[in-house]
Kinemage of the C-alpha trace (Angstrom):
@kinemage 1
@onewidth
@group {chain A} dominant
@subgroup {mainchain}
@vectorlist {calphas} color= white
{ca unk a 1} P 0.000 0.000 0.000
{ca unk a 2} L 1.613 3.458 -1.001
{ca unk a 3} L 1.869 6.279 1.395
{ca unk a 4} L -0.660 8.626 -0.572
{ca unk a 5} L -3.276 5.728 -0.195
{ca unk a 6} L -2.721 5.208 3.030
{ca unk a 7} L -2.625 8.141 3.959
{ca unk a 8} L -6.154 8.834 2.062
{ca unk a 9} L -7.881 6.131 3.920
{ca unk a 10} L -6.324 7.223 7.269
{ca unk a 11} L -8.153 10.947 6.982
{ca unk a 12} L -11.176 9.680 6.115
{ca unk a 13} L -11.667 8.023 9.426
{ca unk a 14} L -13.542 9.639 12.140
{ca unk a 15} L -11.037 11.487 14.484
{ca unk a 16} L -11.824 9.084 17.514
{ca unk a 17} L -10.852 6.069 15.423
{ca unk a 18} L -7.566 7.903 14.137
{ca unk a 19} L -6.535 8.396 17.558
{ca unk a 20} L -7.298 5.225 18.734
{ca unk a 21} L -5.166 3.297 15.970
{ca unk a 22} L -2.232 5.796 16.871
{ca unk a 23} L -2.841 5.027 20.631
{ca unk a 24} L -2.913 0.984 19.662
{ca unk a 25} L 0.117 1.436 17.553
{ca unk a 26} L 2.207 3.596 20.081
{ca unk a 27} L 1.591 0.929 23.114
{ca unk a 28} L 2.447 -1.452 21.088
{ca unk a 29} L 5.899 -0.088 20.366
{ca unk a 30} L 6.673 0.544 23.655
{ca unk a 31} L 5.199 -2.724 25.022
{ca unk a 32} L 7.610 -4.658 22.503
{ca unk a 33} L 10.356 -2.014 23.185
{ca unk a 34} L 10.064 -2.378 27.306
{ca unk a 35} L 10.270 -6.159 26.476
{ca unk a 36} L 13.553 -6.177 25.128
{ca unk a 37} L 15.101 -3.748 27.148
{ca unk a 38} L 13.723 -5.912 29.948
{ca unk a 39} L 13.419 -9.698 29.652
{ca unk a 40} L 13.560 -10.974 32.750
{ca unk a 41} L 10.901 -8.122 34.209
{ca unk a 42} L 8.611 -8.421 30.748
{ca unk a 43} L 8.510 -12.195 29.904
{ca unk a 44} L 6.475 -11.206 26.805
{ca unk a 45} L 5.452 -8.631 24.564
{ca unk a 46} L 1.680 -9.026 25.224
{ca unk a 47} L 3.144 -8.112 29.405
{ca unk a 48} L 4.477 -5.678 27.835
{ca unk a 49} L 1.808 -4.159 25.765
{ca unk a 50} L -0.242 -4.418 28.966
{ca unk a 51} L 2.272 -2.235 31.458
{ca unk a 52} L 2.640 0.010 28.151
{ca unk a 53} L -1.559 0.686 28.211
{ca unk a 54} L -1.726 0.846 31.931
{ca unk a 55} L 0.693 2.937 32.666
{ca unk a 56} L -0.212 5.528 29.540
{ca unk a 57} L -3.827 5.513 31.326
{ca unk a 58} L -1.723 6.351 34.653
{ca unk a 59} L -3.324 3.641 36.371
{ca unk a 60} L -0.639 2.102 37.620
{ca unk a 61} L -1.140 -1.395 39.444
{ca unk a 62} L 2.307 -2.121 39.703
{ca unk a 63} L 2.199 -5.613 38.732
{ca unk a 64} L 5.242 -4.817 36.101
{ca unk a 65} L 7.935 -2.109 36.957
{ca unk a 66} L 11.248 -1.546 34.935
{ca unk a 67} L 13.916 -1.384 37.323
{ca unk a 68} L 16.991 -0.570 35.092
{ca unk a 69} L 17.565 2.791 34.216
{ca unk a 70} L 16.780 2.487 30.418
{ca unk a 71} L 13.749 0.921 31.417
{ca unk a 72} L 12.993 3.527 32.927
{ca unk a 73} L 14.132 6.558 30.851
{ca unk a 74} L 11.420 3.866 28.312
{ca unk a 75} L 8.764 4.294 31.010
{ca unk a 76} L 9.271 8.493 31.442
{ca unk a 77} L 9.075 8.584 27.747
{ca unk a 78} L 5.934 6.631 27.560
{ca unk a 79} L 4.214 8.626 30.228
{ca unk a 80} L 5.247 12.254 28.145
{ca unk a 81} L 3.709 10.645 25.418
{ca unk a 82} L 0.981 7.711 25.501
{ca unk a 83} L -0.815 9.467 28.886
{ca unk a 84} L -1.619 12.759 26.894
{ca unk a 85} L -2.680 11.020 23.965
{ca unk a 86} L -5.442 8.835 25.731
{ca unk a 87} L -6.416 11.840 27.785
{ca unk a 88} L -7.246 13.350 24.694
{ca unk a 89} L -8.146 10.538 23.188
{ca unk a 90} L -11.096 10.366 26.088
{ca unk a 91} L -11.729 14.350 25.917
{ca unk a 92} L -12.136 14.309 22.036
{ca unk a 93} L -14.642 11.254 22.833
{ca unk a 94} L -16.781 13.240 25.786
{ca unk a 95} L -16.578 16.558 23.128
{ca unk a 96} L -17.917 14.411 20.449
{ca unk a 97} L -20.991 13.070 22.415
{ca unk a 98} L -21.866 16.254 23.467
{ca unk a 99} L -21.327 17.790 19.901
{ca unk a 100} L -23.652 14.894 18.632
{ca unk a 101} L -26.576 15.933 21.399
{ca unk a 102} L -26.311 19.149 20.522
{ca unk a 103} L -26.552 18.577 16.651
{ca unk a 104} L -29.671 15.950 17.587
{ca unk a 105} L -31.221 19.077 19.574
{ca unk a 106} L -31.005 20.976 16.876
{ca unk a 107} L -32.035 19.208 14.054
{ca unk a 108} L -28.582 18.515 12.107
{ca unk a 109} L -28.353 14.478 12.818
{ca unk a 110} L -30.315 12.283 10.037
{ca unk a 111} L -32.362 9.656 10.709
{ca unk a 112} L -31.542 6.106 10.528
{ca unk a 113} L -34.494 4.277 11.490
{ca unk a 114} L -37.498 2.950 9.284
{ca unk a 115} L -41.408 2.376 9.387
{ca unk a 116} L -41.429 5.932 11.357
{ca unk a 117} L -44.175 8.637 11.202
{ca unk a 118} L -42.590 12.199 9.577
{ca unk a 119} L -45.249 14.887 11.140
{ca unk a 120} L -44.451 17.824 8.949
{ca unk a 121} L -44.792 21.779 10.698
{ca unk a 122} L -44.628 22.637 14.121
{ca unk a 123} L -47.706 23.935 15.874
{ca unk a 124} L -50.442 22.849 18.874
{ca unk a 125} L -52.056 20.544 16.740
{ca unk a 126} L -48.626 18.806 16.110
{ca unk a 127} L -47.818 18.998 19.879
{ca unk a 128} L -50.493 17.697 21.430
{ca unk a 129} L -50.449 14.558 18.665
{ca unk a 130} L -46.900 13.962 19.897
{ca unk a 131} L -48.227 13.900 23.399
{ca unk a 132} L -50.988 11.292 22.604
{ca unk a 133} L -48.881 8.903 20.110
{ca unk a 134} L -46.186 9.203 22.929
{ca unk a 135} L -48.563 8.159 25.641
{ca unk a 136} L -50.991 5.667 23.636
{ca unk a 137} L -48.171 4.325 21.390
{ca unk a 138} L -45.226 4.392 22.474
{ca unk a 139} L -43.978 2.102 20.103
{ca unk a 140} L -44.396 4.269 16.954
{ca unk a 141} L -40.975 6.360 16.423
{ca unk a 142} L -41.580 9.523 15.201
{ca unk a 143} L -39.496 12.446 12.870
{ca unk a 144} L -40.569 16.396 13.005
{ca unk a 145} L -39.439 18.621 10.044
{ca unk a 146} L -39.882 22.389 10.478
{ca unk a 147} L -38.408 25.421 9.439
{ca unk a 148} L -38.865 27.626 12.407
{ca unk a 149} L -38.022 25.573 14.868
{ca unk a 150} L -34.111 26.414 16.371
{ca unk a 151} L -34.304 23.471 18.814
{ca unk a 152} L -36.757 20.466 20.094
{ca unk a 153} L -35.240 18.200 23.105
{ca unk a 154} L -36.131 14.664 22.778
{ca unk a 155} L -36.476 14.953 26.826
{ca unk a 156} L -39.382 17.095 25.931
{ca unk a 157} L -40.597 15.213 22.741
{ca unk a 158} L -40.053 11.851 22.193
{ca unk a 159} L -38.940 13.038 17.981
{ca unk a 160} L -36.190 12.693 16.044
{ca unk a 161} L -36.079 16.781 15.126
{ca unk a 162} L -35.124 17.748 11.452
{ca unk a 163} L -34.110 21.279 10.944
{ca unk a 164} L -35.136 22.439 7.404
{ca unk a 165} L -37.429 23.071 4.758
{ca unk a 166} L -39.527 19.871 3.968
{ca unk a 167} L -39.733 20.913 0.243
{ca unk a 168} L -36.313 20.384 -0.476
{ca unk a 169} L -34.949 16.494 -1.125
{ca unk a 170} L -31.952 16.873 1.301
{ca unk a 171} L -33.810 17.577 3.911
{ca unk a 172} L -36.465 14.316 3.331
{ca unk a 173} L -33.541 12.014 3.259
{ca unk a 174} L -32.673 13.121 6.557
{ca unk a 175} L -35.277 12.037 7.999
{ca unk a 176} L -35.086 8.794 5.936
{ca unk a 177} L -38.205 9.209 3.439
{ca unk a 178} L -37.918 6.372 1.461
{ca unk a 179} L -38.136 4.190 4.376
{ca unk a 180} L -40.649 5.520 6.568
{ca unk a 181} L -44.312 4.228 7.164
{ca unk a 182} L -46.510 7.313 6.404
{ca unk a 183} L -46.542 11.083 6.363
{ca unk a 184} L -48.449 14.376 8.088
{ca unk a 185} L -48.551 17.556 6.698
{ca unk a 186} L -50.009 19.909 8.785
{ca unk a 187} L -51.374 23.366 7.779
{ca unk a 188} L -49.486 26.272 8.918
{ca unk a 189} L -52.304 28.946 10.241
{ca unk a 190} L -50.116 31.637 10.880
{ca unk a 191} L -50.196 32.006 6.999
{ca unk a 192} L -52.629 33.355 4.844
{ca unk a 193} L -54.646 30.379 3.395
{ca unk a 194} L -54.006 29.821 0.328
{ca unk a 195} L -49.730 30.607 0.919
{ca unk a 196} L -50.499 28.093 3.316
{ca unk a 197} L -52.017 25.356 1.064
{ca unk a 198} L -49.900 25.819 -1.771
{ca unk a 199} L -46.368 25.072 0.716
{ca unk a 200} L -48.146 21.835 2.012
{ca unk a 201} L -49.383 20.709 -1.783
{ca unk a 202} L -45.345 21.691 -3.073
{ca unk a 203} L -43.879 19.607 0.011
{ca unk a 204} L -46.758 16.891 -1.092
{ca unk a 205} L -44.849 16.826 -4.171
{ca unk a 206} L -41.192 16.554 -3.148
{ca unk a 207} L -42.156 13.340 -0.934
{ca unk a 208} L -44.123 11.587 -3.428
{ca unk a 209} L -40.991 12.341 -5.738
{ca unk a 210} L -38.669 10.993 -3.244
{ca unk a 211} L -41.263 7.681 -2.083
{ca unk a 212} L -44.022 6.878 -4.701
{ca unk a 213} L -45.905 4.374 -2.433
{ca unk a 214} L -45.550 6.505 1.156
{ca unk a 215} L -49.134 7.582 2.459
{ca unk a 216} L -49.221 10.994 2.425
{ca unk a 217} L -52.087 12.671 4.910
{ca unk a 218} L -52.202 16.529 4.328
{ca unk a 219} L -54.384 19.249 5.627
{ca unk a 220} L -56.059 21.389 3.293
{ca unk a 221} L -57.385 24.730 4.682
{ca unk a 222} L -59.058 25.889 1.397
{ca unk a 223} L -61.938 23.633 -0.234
{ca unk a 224} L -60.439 24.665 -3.645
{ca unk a 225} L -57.171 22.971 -3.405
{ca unk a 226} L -58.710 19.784 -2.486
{ca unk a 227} L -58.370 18.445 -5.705
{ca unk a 228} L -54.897 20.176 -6.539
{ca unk a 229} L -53.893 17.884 -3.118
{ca unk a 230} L -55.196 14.823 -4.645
{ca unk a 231} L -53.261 15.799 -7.761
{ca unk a 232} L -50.216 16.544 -5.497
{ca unk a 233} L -50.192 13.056 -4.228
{ca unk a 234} L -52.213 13.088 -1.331
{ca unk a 235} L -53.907 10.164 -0.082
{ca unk a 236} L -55.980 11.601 2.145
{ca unk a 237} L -57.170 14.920 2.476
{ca unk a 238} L -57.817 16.322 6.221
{ca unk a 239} L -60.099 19.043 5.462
{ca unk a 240} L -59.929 21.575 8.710
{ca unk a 241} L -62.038 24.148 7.913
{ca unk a 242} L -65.051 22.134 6.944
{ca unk a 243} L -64.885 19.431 9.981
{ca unk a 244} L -64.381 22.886 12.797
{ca unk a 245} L -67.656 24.535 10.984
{ca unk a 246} L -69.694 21.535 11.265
{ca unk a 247} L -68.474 21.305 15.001
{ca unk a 248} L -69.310 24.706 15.710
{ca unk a 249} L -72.349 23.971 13.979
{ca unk a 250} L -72.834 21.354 16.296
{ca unk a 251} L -72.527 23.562 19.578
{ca unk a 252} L -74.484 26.395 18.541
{ca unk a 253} L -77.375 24.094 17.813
{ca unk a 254} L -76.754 21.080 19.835
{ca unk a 255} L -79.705 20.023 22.845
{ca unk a 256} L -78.635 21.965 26.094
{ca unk a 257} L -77.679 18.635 27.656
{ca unk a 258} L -75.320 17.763 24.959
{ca unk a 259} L -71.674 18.972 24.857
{ca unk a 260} L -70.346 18.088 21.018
{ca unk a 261} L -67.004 19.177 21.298
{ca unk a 262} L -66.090 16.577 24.490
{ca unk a 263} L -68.189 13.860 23.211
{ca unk a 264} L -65.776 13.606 19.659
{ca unk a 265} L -62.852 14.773 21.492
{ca unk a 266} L -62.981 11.701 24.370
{ca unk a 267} L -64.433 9.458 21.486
{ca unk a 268} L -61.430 10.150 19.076
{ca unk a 269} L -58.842 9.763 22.315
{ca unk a 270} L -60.431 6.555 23.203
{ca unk a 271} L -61.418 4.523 20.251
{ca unk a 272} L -60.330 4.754 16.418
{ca unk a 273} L -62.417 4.328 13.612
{ca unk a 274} L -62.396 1.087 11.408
{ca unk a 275} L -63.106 -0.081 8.249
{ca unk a 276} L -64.182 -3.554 6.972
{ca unk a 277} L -65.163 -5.246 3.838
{ca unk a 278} L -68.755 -7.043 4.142
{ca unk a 279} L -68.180 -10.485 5.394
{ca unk a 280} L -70.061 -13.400 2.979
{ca unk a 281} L -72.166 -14.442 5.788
{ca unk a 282} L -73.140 -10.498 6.498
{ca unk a 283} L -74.447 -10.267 3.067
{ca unk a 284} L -78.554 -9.163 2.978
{ca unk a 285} L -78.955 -8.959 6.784
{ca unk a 286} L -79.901 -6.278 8.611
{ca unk a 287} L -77.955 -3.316 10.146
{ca unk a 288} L -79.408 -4.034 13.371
{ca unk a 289} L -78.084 -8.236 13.373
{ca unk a 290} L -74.890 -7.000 12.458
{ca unk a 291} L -74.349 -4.243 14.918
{ca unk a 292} L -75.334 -6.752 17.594
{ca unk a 293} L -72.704 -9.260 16.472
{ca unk a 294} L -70.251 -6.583 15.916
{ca unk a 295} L -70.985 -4.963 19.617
{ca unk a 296} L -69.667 -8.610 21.647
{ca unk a 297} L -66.469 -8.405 19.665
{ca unk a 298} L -66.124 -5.075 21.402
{ca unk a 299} L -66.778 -3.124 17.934
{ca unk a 300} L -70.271 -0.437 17.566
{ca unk a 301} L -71.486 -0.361 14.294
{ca unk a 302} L -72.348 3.168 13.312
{ca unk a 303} L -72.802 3.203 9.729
{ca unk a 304} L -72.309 1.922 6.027
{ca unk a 305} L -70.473 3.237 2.911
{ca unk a 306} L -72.117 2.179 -0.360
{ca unk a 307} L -70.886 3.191 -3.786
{ca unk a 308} L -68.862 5.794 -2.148
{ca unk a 309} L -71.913 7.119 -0.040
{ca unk a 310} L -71.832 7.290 3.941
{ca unk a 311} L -75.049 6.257 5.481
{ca unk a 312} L -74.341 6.987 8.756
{ca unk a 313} L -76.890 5.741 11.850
{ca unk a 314} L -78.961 3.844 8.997
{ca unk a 315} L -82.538 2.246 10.432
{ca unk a 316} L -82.455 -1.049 12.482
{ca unk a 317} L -83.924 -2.851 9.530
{ca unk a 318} L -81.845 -1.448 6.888
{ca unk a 319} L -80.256 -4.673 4.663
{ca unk a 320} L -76.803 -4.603 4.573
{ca unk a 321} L -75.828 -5.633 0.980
{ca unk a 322} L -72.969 -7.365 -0.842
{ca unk a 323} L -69.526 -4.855 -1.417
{ca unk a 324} L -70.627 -2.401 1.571
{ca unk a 325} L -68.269 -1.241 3.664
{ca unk a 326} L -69.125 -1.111 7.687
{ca unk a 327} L -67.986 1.932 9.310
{ca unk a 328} L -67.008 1.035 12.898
{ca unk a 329} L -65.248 2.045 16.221
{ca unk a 330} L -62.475 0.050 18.194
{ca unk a 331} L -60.612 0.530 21.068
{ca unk a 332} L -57.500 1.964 20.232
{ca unk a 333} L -55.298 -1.295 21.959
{ca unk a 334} L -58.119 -3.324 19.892
């Protein structure tokens, strides 16, 4: 191997291994050097190697001691030499980890991992999700991109933070796009609207350039860009605006005994909704026979999509038909 290669591959390791192979190679030369000089004291060069790395550490046990003088003047030189390099060796180790937390705090370190959720923007609605996946999930692992975030502490949020601009394809393989399990954009309201829809529909396109299969879930504050989503890449479209209305509708219009807002809000904490394909021996009964089926596997029935169309609360005796779909709620540890 020539020197320029060598040399080549040598600076291309991380600094830590570097001095670790210099630290290896200099105990080595004075473990084989104290065992010539001293035989009798050293039987062997591993002894030797041994007194070499314990005395560079300044440990000391005293197990092997050179007693002649150019042992010795071998032992001073050794100490001037192999101590200071492992105490740096240790200090550039400790300034490294701390370097590395700091870069992880702030959003510099990629992502390894795989199957993760990205949550894109930083706002209540994304903090309070964290919160719940972190205490009802704890299993899901979970990567935050923003732009106007400086710093996020995992101590604080259990994320893997991503400092940057989600529209941009460096910044998505940081936080390992092509291997995670789904996506969230959320809307950023401190924008006007339509600025607002148009950044999540342009970062809808850089991840479905980046991962063509990847679920993408994006919130849509205006009803006309729900189709330029769709067009984006979307796979489903979280529409806001239209689900707050009808709640407000809800609670200015609701029965005085009633209270809307904590009824979906504890129901959406609690349970999850569910899907299902019409099982064969479901076909052509009634929505009422099902529901009671459904109810002692711990599942409530509440409606039925047909050709697209929700029928939601349907009549006891309405007959539940071949290729419906049965709208349902679980338990979220279901």
């Amino acid at each position: 191997m020539s020197v320029r290669l060598f040399k080549q591959i040598y600076f291309k390791l991380p600094i830590f291994v570097r001095l670790l192979l210099v630290i290896f190679i200099l105990m080595c030369f004075f473990g084989t050097l104290i065992h010539l000089v001293e035989p009798n004291q050293f039987p062997s060069i591993f002894d030797g190697i041994w007194w070499a790395f314990v005395t560079g550490a300044t440990v000391g046990y005293g197990d092997y001691v050179p007693l002649t003088i150019t042992g010795r003047i071998v032992a001073i030189s050794l100490i001037l030499t192999g101590g200071g390099l492992i105490a740096f060796y240790i200090s550039t180790i400790s300034a490294a980890t701390v370097q590395h937390e700091q870069d992880l705090e702030h959003g510099k370190v990629a992502f390894k991992g795989s199957n993760h959720l990205i949550l894109i923007g930083w706002n209540e609605r994304t903090r309070q999700l964290i919160e719940f996946i972190a205490q009802s999930s704890s299993h899901i692992r979970m990567v935050l991109i923003d732009t106007t975030l400086e710093h996020v502490a995992f101590s604080d949020y259990p994320v893997h933070f991503i400092q940057g601009d989600p529209t941009e394809d460096a910044i998505l393989e940081k936080a390992n796009i092509k291997l995670a399990d789904r996506v969230l954009i959320t809307a950023d309201i401190t924008k006007r609207e339509r600025e607002a829809d148009n950044f999540s529909i342009l970062t809808a396109v850089a991840i479905r350039g980046n991962n063509a299969s990847i679920p993408i879930i994006i919130e849509i504050l205006a009803a006309s860009q729900i189709e330029n989503a769709h067009r984006a890449g979307a796979t489903t479209i979280l529409r806001s605006n239209d689900f707050t209305s009808a709640l407000f509708y809800h609670e200015l219009s609701r029965d005085t005994k009633a209270r809307p807002f904590e009824d979906i809000f504890f129901m959406l904490t609690s349970q999850q909704f569910h899907h299902a394909s019409l099982p064969e021996e479901f076909e052509n009964m009634s929505f009422g026979d099902i529901a009671n089926i459904q109810r002692k596997n711990q599942q409530i029935l509440i409606g039925v999509i047909r050709n697209n169309q929700y029928m939601m609360n349907p009549t006891f005796e309405f007959v539940v038909k071949k290729d419906d779909i049965l709208i349902g709620l679980i338990p979220w540890n279901y």
